[in-house]
ZALO-641487 format. One record per residue (C-alpha): residue number from 0; residue in one letter; z, x, y. Coordinates in nm, 4 decimals. Layout:
<atoms>
<atom><i>NUM</i><aa>a</aa><z>Z</z><x>X</x><y>Y</y></atom>
...
</atoms>
This chain:
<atoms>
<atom><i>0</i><aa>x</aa><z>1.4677</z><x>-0.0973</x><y>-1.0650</y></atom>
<atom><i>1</i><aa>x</aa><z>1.3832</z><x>-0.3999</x><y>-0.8747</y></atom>
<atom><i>2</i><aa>x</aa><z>1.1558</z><x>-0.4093</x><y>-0.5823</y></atom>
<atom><i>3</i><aa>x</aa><z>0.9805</z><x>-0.6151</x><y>-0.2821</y></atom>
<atom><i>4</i><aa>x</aa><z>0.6018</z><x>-0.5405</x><y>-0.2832</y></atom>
<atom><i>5</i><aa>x</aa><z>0.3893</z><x>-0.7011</x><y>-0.0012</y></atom>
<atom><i>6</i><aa>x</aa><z>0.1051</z><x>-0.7999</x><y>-0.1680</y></atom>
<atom><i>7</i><aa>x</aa><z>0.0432</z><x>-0.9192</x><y>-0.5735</y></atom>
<atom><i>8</i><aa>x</aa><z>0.1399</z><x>-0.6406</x><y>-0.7825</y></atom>
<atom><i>9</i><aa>x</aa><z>-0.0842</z><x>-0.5469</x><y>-1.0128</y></atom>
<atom><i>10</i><aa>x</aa><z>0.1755</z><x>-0.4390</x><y>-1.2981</y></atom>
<atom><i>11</i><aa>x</aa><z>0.1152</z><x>-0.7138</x><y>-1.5370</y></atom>
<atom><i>12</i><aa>x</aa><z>0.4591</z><x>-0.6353</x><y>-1.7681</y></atom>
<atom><i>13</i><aa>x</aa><z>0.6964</z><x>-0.6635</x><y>-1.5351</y></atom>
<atom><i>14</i><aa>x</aa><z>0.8046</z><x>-1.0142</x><y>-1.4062</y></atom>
<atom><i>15</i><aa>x</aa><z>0.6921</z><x>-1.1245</x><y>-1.0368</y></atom>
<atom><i>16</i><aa>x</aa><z>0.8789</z><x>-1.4181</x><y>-0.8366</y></atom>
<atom><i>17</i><aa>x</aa><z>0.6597</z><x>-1.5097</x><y>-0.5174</y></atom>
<atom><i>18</i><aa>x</aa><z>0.9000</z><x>-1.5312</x><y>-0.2304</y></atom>
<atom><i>19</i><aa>x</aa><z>0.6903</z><x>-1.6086</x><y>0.0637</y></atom>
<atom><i>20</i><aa>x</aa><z>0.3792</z><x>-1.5764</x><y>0.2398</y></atom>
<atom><i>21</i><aa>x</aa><z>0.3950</z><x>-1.3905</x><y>0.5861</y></atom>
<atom><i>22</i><aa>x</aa><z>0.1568</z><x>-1.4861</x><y>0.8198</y></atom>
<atom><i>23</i><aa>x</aa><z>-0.0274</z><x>-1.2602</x><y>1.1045</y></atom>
<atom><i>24</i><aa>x</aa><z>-0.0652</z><x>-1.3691</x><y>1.4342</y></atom>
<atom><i>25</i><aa>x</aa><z>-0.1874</z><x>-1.1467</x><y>1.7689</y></atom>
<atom><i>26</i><aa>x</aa><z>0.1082</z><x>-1.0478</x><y>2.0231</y></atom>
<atom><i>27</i><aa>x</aa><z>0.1154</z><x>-0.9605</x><y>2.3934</y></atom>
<atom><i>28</i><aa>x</aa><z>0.4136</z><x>-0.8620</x><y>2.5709</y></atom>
<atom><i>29</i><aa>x</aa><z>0.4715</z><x>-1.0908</x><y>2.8954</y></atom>
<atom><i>30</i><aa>x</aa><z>0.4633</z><x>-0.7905</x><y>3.1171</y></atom>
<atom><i>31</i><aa>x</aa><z>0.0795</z><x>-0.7071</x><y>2.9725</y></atom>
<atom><i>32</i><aa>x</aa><z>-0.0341</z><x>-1.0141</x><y>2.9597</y></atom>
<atom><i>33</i><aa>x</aa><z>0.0735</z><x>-1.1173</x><y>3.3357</y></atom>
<atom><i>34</i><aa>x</aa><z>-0.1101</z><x>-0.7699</x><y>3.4336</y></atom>
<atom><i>35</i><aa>x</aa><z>-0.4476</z><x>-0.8200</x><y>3.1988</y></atom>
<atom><i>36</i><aa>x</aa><z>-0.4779</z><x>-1.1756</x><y>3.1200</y></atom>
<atom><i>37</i><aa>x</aa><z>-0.4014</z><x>-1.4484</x><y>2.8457</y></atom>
<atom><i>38</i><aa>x</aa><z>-0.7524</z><x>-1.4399</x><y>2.6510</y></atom>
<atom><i>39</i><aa>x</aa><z>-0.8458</z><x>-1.7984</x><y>2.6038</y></atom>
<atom><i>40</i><aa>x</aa><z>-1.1216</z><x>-1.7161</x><y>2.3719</y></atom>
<atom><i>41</i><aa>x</aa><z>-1.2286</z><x>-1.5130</x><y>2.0597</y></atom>
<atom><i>42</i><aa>x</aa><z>-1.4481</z><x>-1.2998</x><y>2.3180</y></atom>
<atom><i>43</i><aa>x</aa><z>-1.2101</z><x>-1.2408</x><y>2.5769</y></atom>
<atom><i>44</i><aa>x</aa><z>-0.9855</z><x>-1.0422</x><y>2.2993</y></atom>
<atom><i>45</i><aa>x</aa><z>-1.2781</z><x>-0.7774</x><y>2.3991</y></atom>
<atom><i>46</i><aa>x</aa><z>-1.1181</z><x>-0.7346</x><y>2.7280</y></atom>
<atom><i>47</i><aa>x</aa><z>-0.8618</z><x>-0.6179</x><y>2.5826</y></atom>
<atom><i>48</i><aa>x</aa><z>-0.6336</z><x>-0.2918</x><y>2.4923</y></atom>
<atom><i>49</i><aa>x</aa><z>-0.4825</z><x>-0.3290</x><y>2.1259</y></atom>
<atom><i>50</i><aa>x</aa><z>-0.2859</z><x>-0.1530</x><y>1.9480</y></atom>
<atom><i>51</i><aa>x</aa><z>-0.3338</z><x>-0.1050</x><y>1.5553</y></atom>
<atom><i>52</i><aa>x</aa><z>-0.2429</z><x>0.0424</x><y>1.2556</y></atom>
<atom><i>53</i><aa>x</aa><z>-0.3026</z><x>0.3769</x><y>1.1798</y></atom>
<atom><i>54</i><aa>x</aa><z>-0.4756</z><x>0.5200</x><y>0.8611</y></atom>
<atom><i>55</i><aa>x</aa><z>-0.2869</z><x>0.7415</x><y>0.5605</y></atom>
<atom><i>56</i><aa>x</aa><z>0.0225</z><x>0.5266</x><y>0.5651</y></atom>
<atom><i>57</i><aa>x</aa><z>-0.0187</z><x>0.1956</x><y>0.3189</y></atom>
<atom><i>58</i><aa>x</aa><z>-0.0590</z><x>-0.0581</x><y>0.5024</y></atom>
<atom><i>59</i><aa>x</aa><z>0.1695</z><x>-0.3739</x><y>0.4387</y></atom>
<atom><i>60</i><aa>x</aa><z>-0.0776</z><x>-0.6257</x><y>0.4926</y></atom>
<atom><i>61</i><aa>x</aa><z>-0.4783</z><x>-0.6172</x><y>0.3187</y></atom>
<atom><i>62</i><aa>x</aa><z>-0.6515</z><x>-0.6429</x><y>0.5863</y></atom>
<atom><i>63</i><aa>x</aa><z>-0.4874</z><x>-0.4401</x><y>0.8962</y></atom>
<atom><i>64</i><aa>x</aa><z>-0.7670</z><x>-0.4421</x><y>1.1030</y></atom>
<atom><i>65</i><aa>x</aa><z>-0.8916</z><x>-0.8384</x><y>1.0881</y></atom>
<atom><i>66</i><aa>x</aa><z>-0.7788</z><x>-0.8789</x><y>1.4511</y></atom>
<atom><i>67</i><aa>x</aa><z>-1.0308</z><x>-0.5738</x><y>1.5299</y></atom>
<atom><i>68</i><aa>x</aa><z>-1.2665</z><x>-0.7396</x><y>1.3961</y></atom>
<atom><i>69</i><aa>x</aa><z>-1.2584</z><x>-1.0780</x><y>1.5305</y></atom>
<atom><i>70</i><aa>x</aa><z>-1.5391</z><x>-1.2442</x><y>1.6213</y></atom>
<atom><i>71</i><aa>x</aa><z>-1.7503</z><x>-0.8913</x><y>1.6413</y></atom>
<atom><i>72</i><aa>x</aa><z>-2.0934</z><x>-0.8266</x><y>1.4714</y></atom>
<atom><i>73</i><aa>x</aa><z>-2.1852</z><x>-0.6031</x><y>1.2046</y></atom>
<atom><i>74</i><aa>x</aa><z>-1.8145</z><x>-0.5486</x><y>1.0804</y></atom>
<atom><i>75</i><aa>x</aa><z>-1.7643</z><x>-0.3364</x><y>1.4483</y></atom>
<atom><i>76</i><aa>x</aa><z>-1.4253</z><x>-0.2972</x><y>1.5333</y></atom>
<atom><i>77</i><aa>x</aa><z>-1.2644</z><x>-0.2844</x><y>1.8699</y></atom>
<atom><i>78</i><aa>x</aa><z>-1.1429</z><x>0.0238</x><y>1.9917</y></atom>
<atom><i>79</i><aa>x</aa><z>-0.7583</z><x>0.1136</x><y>1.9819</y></atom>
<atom><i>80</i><aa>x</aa><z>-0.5673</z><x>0.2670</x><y>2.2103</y></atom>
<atom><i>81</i><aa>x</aa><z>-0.2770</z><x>0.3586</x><y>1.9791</y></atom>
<atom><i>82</i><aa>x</aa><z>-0.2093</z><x>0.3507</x><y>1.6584</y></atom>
<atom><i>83</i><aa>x</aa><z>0.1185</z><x>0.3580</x><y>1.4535</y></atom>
<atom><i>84</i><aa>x</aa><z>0.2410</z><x>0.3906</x><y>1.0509</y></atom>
<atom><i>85</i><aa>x</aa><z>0.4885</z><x>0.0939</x><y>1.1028</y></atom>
<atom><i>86</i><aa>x</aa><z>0.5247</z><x>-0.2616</x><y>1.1774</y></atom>
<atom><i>87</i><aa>x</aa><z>0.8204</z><x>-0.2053</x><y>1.3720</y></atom>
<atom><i>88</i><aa>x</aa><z>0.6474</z><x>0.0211</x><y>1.5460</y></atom>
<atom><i>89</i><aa>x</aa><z>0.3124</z><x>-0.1929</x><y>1.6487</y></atom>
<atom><i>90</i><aa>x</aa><z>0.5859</z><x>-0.4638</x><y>1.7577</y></atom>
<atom><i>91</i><aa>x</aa><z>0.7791</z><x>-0.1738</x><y>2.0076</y></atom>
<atom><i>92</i><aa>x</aa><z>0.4654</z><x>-0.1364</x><y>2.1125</y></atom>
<atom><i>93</i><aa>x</aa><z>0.3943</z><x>-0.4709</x><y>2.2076</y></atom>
<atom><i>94</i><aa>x</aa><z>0.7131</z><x>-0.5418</x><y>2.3585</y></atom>
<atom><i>95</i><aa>x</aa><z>0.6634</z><x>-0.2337</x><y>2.6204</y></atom>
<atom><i>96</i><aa>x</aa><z>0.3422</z><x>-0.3507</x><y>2.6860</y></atom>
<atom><i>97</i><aa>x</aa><z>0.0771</z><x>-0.0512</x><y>2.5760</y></atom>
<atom><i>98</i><aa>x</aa><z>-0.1530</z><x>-0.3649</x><y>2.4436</y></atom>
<atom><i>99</i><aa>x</aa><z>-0.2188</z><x>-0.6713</x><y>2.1709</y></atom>
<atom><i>100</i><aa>x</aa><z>-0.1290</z><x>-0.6114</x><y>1.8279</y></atom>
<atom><i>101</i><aa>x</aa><z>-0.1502</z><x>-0.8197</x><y>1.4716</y></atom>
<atom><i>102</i><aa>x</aa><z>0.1765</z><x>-0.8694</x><y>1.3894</y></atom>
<atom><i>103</i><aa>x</aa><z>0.3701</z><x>-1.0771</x><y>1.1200</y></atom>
<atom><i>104</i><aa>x</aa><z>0.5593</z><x>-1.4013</x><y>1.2086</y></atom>
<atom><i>105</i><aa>x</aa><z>0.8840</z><x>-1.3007</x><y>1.0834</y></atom>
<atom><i>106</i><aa>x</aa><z>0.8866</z><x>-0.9555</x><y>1.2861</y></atom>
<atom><i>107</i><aa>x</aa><z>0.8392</z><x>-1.1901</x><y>1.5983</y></atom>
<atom><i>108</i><aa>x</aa><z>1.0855</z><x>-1.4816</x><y>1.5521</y></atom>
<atom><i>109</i><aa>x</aa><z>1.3556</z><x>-1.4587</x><y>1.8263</y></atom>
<atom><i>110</i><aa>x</aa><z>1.1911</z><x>-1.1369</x><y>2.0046</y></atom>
<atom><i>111</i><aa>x</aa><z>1.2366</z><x>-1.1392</x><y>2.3912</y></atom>
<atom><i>112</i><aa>x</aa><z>0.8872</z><x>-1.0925</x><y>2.5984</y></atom>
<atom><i>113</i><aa>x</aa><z>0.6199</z><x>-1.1235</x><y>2.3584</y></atom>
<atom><i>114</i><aa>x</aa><z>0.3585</z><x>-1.3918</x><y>2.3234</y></atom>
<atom><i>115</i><aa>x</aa><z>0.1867</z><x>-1.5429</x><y>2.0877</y></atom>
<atom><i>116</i><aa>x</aa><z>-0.1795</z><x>-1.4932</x><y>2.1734</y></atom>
<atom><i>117</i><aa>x</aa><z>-0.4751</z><x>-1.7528</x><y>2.0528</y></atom>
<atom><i>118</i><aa>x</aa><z>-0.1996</z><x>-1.9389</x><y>1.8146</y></atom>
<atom><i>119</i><aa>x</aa><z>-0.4787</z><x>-2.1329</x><y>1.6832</y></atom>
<atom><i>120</i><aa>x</aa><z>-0.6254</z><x>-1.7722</x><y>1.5017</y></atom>
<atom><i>121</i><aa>x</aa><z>-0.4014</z><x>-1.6893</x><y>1.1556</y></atom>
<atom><i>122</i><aa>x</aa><z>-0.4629</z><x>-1.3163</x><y>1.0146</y></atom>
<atom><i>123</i><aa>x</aa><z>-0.5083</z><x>-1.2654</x><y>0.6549</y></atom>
<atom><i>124</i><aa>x</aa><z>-0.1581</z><x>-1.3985</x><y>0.4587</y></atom>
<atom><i>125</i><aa>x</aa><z>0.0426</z><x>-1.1539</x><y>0.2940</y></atom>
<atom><i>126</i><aa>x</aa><z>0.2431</z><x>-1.2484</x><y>-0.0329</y></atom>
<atom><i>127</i><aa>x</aa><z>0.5568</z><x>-1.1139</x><y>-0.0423</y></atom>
<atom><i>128</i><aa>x</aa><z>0.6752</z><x>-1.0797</x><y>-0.4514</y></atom>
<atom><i>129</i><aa>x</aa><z>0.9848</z><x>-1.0200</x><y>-0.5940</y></atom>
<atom><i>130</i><aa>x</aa><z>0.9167</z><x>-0.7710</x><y>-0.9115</y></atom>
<atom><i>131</i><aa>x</aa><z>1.1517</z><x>-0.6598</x><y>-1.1527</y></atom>
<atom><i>132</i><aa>x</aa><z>1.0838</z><x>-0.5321</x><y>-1.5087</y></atom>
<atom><i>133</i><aa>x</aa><z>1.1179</z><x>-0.7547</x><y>-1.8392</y></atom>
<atom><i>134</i><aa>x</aa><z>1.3968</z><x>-0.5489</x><y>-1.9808</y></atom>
<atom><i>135</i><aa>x</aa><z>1.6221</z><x>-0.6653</x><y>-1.6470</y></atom>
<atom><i>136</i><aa>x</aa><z>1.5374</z><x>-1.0351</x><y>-1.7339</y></atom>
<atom><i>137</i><aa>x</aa><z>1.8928</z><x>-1.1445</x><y>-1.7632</y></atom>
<atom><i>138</i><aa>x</aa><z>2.0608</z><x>-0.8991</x><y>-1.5761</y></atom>
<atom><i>139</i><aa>x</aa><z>2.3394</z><x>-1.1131</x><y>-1.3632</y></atom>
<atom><i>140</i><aa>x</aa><z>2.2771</z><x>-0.8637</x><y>-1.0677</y></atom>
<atom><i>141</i><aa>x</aa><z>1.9396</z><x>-0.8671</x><y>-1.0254</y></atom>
<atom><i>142</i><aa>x</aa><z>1.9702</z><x>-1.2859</x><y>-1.0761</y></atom>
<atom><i>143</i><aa>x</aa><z>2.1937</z><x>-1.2441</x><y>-0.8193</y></atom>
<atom><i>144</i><aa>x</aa><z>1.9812</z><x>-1.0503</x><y>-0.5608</y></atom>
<atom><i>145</i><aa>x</aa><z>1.6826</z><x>-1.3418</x><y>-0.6375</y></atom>
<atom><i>146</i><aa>x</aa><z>1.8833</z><x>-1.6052</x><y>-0.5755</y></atom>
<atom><i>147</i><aa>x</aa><z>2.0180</z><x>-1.4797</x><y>-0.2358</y></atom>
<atom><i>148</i><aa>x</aa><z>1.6900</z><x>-1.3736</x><y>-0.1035</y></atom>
<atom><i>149</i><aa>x</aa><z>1.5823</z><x>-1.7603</x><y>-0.1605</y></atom>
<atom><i>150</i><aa>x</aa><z>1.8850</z><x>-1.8605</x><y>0.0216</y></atom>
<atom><i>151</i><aa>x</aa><z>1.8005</z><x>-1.6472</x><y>0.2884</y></atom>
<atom><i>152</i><aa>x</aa><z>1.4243</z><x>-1.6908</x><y>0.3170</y></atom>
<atom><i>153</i><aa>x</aa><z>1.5183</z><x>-2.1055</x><y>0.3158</y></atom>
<atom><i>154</i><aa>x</aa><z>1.7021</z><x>-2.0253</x><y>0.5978</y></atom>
<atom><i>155</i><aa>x</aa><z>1.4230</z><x>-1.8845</x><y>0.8236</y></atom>
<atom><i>156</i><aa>x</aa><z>1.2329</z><x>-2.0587</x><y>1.0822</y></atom>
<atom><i>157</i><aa>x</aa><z>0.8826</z><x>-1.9916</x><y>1.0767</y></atom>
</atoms>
């Protein structure tokens, strides 16, 4: 079996082909932000209603909470006022305007009503690997399916 895993697996015998790294930024939808505010700095995110990722699921990035933590003391977090098991589900969020999330670039290229918020502050970066075990090596198919995900990935524009 071949797989996608979003951060360095730790499997050392099977082979893993970096593909890309996915940055984080923070999201607003227009609607929210023309009701609450762009925040301008670090300190205004504290005015703020955000929306995070909820515990028990895995989380697809290592850090989920960094933009929680941003620019607070002690390693306090901000409070949430939802929280979700998906990506997808942080960016519906977002776009219906419940609050501010972290959310990954290429979730957000092309979306309708959603902001980029402090574009100067980048999350942690998640590596995206392609993994696949020795024995599949030279397997056409699985060349195959490489070779078109780095065709596609060329192709995107963030």
């Amino acid at each position: 079996d071949i797989g996608i895993f979003m951060r360095r697996p730790k499997q050392l015998n099977y082979i893993q082909k970096k593909l890309v790294d996915i940055k984080y930024f923070i999201y607003g939808s227009n609607k929210y932000l023309e009701k609450h505010g762009m925040p301008k700095t670090i300190g205004d995110l504290n005015k703020h209603k955000f929306i995070s990722f909820g515990k028990g699921a895995p989380s697809p990035v290592y850090n989920p909470d960094w933009a929680l933590k941003l620019g607070m003391k002690d390693n306090k977090k901000r409070k949430t006022v939802m929280k979700v098991n998906s990506v997808y589900g942080l960016l519906l969020a977002v776009q219906t305007g419940v609050g501010l999330a972290a959310l990954p670039d290429y979730l957000t290229v092309k979306q309708p009503n959603i902001v980029k918020v402090l574009p100067n502050i980048e999350g942690p970066i998640t590596e995206a690997h392609f993994v696949y075990p020795q024995s599949m090596k030279n397997v056409a198919r699985v060349q195959a399916f490489r070779n078109f995900l780095y065709s596609k990935i060329s192709e995107w524009e963030f």
